[in-house]
N, C-alpha and C positions, 0 to 999 in steps of 0.2 A: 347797510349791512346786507349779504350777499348769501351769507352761510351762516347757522347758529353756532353760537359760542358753546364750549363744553356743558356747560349746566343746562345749555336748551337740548342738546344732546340724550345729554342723562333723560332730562325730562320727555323724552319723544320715545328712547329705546324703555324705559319703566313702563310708560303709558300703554305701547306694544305689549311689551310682556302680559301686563296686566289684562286686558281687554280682546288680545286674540285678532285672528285674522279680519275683523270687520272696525279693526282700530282708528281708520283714519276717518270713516263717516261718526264713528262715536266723538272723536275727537272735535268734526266739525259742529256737531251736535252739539257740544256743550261750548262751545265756542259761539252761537249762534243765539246759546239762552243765556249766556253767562255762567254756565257750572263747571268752568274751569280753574276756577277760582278754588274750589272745593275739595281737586285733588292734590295728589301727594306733587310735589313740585308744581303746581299749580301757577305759582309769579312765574317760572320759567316757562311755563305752557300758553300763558298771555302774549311774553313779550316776542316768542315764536310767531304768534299772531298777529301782533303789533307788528313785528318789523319785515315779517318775511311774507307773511298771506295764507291765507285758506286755498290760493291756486300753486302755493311754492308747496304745502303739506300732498296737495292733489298730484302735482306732477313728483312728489321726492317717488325716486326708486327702491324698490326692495333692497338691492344692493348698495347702494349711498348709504341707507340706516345702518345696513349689516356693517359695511365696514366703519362707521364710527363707533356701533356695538365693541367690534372689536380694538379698535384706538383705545377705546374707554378702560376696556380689560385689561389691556396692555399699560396704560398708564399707572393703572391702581395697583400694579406689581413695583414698581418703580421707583427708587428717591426723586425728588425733587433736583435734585444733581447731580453728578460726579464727573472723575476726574478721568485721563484716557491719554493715551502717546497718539495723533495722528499719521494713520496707515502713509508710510513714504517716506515721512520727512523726522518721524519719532518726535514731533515738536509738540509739549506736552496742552492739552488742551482741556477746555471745560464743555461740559455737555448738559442741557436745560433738559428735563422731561417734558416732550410736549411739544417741541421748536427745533426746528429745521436748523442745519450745519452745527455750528463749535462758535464757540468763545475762546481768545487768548489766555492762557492763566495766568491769572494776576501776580505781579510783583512780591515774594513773600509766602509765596502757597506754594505749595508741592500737591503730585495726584495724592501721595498718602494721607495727605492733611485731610483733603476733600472729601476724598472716600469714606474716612474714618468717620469726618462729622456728619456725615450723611445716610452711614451704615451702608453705603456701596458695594455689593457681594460681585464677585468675577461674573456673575451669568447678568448680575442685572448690568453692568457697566459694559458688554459685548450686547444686551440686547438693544441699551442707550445709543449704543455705536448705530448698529442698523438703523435702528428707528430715526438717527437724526439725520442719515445719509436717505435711506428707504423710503421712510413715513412710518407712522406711527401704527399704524395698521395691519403691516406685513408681517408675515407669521416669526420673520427676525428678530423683531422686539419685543416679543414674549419671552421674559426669560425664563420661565418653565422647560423651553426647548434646549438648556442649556446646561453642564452640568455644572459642579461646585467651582471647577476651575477655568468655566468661561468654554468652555467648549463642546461643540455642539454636541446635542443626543443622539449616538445610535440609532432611535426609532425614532427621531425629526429628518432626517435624511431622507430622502427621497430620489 
């Protein structure tokens, strides 16, 4: 493992919040006596430890957290799916929260189908779009930047 999974994630940007700018020597610090155990996400704060190291938290950058900070945010606005025409080709496709490019759509299923089971609104299904072309992190796959009808905000423009 190379990178942590979402839930180590979570568990590294919370720890931050909570703990303040001297978060990564506290961090090592309970790491060190065992009282990692004890916080909130705590399993996920171990296996951060177990699999990545005390010199992978040393060297992570301020910016590498911020931007899974903001992945995370962006995710948690999100379905779990929906559905979307493919800019070009209008070849209608499926979209994962979370995961890079498209899926074919299945046999059987239409985007309405998808949408609907998914509760798919036009700003989250344009922010989908970005984020699975973009990454998940880029201020695109917020869809708060969007409005009801999938199109961007006035005051997102730049």
């Amino acid at each position: 493992m190379t990178e942590p999974d979402d839930d180590m994630w979570r568990a590294l940007v919370d720890f931050r919040a909570r703990h303040g700018r001297r978060w990564k020597d506290q961090l090592s610090m309970k790491w060190m006596n065992g009282q990692d155990e004890s916080e909130p996400l705590g399993g996920s704060l171990r296996r951060v430890r177990n699999h990545l190291g005390p010199s992978w938290l040393c060297d992570l950058e301020k910016s590498i957290l911020d931007a899974a900070e903001r992945r995370l945010a962006n995710l948690a606005k999100l379905p779990e799916m929906c559905a979307a025409h493919l800019p070009g080709t209008d070849e209608p496709i499926v979209i994962k929260r979370g995961e890079k490019g498209y899926w074919p759509m299945p046999d059987g299923m239409t985007i309405e189908a998808i949408n609907a089971t998914f509760d798919a609104t036009p700003a989250q299904i344009t922010a989908m779009q970005a984020g699975s072309m973009f990454g998940w992190d880029v201020p695109g796959a917020d869809p708060d930047r969007y409005d009801a009808d999938g199109n961007l905000l006035h005051s997102a423009r730049r």
